[in-house]
BALOBA-1460 file (C-alpha; in Angstrom, 3 decimals):
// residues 216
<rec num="1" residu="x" x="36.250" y="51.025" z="118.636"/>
<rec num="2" residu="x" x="38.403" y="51.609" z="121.564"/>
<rec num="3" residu="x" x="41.133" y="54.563" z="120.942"/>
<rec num="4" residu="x" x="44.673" y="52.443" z="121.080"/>
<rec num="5" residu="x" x="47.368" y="53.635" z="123.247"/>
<rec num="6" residu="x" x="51.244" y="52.803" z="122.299"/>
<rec num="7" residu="x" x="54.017" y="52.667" z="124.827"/>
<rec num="8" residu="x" x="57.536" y="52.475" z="123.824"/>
<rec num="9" residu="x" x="60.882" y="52.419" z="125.912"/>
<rec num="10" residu="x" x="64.153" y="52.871" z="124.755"/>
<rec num="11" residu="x" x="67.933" y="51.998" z="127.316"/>
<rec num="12" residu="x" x="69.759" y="55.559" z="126.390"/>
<rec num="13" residu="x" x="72.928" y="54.077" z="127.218"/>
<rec num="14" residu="x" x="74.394" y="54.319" z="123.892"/>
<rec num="15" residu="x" x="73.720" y="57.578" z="123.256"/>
<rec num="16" residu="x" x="76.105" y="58.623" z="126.438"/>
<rec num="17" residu="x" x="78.689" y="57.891" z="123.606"/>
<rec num="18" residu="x" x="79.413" y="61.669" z="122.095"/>
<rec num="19" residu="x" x="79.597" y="60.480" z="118.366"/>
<rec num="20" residu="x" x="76.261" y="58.381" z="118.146"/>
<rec num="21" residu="x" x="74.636" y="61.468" z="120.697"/>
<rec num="22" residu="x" x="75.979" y="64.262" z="117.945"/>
<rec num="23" residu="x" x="74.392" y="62.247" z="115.284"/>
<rec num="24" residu="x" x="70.844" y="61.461" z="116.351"/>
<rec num="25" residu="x" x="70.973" y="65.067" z="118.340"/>
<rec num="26" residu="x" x="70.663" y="66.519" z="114.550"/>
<rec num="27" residu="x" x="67.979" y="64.515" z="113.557"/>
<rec num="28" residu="x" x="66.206" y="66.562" z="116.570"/>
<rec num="29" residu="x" x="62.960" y="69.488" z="115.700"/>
<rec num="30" residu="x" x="64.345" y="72.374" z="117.329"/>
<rec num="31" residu="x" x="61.958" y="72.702" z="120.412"/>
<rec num="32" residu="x" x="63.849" y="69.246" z="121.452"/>
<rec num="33" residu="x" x="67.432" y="70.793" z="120.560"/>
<rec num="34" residu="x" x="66.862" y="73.600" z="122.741"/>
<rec num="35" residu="x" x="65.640" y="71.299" z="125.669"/>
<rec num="36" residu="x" x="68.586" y="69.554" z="125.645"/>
<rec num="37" residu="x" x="71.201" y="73.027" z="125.263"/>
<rec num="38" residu="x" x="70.031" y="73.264" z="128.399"/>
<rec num="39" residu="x" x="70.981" y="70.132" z="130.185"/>
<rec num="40" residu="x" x="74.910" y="69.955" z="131.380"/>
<rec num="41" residu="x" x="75.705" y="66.490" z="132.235"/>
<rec num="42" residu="x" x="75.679" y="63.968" z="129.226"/>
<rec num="43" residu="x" x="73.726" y="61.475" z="131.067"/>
<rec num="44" residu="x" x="71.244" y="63.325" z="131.834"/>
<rec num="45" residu="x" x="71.028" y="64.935" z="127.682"/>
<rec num="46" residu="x" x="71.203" y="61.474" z="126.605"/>
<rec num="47" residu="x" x="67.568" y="60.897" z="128.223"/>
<rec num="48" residu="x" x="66.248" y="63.590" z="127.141"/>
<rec num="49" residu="x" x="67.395" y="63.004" z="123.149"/>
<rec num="50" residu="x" x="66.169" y="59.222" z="123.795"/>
<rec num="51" residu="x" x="62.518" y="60.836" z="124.682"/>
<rec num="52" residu="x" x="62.875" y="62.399" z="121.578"/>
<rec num="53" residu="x" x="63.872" y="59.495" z="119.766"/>
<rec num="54" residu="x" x="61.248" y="57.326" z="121.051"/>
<rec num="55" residu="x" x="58.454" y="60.032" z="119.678"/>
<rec num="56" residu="x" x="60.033" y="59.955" z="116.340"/>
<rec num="57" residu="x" x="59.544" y="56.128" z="116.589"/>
<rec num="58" residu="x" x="55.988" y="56.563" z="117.844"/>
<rec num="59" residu="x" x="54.865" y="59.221" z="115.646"/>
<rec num="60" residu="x" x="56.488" y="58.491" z="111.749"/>
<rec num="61" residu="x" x="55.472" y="61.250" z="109.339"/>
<rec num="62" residu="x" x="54.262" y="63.836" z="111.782"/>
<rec num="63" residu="x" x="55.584" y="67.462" z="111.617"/>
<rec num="64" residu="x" x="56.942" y="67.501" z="115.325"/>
<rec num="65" residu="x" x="58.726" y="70.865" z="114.418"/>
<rec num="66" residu="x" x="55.166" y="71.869" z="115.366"/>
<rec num="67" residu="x" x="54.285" y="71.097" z="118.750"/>
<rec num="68" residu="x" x="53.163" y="73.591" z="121.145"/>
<rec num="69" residu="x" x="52.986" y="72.988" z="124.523"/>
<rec num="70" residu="x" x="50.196" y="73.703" z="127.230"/>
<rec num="71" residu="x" x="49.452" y="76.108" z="130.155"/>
<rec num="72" residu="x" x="51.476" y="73.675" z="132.062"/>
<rec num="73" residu="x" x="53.772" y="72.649" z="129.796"/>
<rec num="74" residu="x" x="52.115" y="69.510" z="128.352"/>
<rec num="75" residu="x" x="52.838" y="69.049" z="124.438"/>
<rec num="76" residu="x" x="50.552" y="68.785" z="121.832"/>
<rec num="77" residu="x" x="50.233" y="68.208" z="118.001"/>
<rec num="78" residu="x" x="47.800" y="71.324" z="116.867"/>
<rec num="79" residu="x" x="44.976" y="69.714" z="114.900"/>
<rec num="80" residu="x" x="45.828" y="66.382" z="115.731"/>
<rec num="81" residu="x" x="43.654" y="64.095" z="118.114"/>
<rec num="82" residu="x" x="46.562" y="62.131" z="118.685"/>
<rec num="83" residu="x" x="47.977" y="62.610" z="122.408"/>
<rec num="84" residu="x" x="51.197" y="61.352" z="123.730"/>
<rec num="85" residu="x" x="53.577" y="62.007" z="127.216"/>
<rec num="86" residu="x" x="57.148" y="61.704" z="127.757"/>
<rec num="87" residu="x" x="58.925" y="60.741" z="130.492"/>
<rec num="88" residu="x" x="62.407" y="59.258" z="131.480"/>
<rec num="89" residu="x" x="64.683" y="58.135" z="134.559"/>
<rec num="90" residu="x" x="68.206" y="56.538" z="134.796"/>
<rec num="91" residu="x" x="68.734" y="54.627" z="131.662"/>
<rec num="92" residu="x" x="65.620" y="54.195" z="130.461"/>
<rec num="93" residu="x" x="63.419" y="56.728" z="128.263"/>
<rec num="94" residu="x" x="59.845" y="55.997" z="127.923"/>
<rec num="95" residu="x" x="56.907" y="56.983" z="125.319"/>
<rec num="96" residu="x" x="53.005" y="57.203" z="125.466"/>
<rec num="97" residu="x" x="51.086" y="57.621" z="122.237"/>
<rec num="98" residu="x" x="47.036" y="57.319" z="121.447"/>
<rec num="99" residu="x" x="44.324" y="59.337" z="120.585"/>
<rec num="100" residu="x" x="42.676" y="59.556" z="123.908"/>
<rec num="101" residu="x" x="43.884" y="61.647" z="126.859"/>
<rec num="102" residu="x" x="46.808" y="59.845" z="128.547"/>
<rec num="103" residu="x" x="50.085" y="60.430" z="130.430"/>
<rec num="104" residu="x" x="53.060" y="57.814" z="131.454"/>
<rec num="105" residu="x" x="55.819" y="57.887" z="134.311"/>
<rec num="106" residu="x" x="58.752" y="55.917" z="134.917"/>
<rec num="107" residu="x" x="61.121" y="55.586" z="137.644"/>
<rec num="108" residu="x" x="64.020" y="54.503" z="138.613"/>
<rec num="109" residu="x" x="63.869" y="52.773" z="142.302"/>
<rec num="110" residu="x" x="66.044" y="54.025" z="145.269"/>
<rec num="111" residu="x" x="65.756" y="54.647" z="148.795"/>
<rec num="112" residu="x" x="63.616" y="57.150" z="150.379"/>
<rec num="113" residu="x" x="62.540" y="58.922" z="153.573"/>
<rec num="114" residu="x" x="58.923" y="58.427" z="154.906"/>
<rec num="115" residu="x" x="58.378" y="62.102" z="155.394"/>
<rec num="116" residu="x" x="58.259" y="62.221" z="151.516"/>
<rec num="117" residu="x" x="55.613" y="59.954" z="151.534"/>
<rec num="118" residu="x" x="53.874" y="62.087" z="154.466"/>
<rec num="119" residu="x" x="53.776" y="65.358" z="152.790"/>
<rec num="120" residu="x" x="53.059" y="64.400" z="149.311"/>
<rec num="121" residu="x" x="50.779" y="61.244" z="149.403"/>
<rec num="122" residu="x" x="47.064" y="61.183" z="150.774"/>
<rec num="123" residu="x" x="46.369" y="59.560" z="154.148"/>
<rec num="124" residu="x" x="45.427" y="56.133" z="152.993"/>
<rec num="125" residu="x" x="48.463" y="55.806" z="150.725"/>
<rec num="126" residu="x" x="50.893" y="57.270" z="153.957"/>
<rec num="127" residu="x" x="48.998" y="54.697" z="156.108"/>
<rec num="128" residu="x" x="49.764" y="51.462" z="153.200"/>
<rec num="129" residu="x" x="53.523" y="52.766" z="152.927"/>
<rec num="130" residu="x" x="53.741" y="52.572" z="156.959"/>
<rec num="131" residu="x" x="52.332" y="48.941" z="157.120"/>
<rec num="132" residu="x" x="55.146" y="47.480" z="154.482"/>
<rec num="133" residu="x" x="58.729" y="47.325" z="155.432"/>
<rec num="134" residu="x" x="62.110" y="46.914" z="153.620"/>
<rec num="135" residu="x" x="62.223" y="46.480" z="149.921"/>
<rec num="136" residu="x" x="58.093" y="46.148" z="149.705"/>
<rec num="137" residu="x" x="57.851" y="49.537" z="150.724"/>
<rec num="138" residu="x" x="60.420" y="50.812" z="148.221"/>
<rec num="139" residu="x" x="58.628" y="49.402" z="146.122"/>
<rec num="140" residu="x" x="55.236" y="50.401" z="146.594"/>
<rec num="141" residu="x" x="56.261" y="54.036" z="146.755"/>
<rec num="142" residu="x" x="57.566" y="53.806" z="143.746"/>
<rec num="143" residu="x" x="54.072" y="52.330" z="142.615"/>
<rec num="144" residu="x" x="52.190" y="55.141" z="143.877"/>
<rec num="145" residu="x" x="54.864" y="58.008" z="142.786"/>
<rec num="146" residu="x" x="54.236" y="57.011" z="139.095"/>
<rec num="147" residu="x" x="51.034" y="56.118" z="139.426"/>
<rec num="148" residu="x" x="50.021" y="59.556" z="140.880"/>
<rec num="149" residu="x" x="52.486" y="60.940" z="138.549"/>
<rec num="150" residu="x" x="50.546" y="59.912" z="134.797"/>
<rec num="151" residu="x" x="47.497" y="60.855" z="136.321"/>
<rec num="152" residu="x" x="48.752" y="64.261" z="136.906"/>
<rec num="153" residu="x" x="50.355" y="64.375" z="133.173"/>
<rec num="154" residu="x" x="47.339" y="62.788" z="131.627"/>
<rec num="155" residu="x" x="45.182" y="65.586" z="132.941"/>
<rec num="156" residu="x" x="47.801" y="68.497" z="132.276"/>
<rec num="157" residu="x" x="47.771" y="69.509" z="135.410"/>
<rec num="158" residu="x" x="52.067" y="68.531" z="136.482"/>
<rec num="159" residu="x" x="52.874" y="69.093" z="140.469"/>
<rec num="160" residu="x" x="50.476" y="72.306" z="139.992"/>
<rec num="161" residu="x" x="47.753" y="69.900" z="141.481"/>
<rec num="162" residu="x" x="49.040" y="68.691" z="144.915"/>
<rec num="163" residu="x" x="50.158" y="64.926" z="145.069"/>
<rec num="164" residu="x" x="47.812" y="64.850" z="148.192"/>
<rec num="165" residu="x" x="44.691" y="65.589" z="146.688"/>
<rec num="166" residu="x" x="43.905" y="62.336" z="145.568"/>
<rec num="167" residu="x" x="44.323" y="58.716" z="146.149"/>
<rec num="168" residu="x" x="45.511" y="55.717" z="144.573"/>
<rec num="169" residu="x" x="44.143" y="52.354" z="145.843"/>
<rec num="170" residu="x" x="44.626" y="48.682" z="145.164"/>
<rec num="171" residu="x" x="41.557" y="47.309" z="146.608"/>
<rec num="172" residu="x" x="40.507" y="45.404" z="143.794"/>
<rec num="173" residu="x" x="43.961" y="43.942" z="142.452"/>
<rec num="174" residu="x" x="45.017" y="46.649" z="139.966"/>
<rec num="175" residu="x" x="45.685" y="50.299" z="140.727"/>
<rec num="176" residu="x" x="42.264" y="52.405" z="140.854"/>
<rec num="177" residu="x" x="42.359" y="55.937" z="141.290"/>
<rec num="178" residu="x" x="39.472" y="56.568" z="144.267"/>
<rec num="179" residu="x" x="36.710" y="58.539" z="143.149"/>
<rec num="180" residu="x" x="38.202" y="58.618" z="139.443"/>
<rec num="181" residu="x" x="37.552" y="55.217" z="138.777"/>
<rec num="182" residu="x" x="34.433" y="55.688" z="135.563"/>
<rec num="183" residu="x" x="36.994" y="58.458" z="134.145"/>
<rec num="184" residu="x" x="40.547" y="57.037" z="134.401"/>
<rec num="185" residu="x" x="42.597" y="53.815" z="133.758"/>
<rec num="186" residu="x" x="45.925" y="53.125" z="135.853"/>
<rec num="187" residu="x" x="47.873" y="50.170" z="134.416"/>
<rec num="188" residu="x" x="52.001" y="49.345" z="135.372"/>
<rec num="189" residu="x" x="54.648" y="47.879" z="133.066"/>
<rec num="190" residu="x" x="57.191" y="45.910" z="133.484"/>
<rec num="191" residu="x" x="60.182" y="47.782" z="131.791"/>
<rec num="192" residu="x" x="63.809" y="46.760" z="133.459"/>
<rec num="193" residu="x" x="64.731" y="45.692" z="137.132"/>
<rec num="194" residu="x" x="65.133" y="48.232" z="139.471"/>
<rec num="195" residu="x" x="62.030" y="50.802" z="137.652"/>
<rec num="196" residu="x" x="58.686" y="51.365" z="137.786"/>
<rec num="197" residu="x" x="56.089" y="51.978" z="135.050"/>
<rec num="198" residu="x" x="52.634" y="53.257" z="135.357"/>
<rec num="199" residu="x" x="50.371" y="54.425" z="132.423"/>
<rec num="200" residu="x" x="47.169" y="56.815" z="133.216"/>
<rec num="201" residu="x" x="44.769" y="57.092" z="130.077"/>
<rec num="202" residu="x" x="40.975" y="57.782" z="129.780"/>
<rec num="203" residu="x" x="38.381" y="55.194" z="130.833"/>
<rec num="204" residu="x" x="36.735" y="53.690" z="127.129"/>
<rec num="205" residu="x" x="40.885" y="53.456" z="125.738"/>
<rec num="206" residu="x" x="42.766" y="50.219" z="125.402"/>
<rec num="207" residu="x" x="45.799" y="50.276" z="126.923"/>
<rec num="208" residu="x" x="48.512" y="48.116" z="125.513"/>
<rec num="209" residu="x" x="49.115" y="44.519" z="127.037"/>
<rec num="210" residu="x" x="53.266" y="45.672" z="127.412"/>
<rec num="211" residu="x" x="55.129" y="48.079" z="126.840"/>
<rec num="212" residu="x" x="57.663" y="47.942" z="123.563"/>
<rec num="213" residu="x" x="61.010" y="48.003" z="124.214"/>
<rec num="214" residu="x" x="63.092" y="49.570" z="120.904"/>
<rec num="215" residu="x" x="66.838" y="50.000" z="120.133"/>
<rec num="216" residu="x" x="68.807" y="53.687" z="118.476"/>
């Protein structure tokens, strides 16, 4: 049987209001408390407590006092096979949760400069970006960013592994990642207008058919 994957997203809106935030802040394993200390602006707290949230909601029962974290900063469960990733931008917090190697990204779309695109993406992605114009290019850098982005969470690696180094293609319909493809699944989500969501998870896992959008 296929290992399951869970995605959940949560609009951290409400918890921008200092009451409701004080109240589910508490409810918080320290590890996550201590994250968010170190945040200033409440916007920007209010994601991270709704990441928190939203593994609470993904995880019921489990001891997430205990997580330890990885070489480069990836969190785990000791002595649990379940896996799950984090990730969050603008209003939206978002949640990844199976028991087979996986990461998630989401973004929140705005303009950029091409030189972006030339330092950190491969040739063949720079080359795809340069051949779109107006919003379809926004939007298909967004595509790659969090594309490129779970793949580097799902292996642990964060921006230690260069952006360049690898390729995303759409040759076939659906994201692929070149070279990768018999190892790793790509999949995007629809979560809110104006965002992009791509899950990365190992190839034999079954990736949900949408993501799960909850409420505080």
């Amino acid at each position: 049987m296929k290992p399951e994957i869970r995605m959940l997203a949560m609009d951290v809106t409400p918890l921008r209001d200092p009451s409701l935030f004080q109240s589910c802040y508490e409810t918080q394993p320290r590890w996550r408390r201590e994250k968010i200390d170190l945040i200033r602006r409440l916007p920007d707290k209010a994601l991270s407590l709704g990441a928190g949230l939203l593994l609470q909601k993904a995880l019921p029962g489990a001891d997430l006092a205990q997580i330890c974290f990885g070489e480069n900063g990836k969190p785990y469960l000791p002595g649990s096979q379940t896996q799950f990733n984090l990730s969050h931008a603008g209003d939206w917090a978002l949640c990844a949760v199976g028991n087979a190697p996986l990461g998630c990204d989401i973004e929140q779309m705005r303009s950029f400069k091409m030189s972006v695109a030339r330092r950190f993406f491969c040739a063949e992605e720079t080359r795809m970006l340069e051949e779109a114009e107006g919003q379809a290019q926004t939007d298909l850098f967004f595509r790659l960013w969090t594309l490129k982005e779970s793949y580097l969470k799902a292996v642990g690696k964060g921006l230690s592994k260069p952006l360049n180094s690898f390729c995303v293609t759409f040759e076939n319909g659906g994201p692929a990642l070149s070279g990768f493809e018999n190892e790793w699944l790509l999949r995007e989500y629809p979560v809110a207008g104006g965002y992009r969501c791509a899950l990365c998870a190992a190839a034999g896992s079954a990736p949900p058919e949408a993501v799960e959008t909850v409420k505080i």
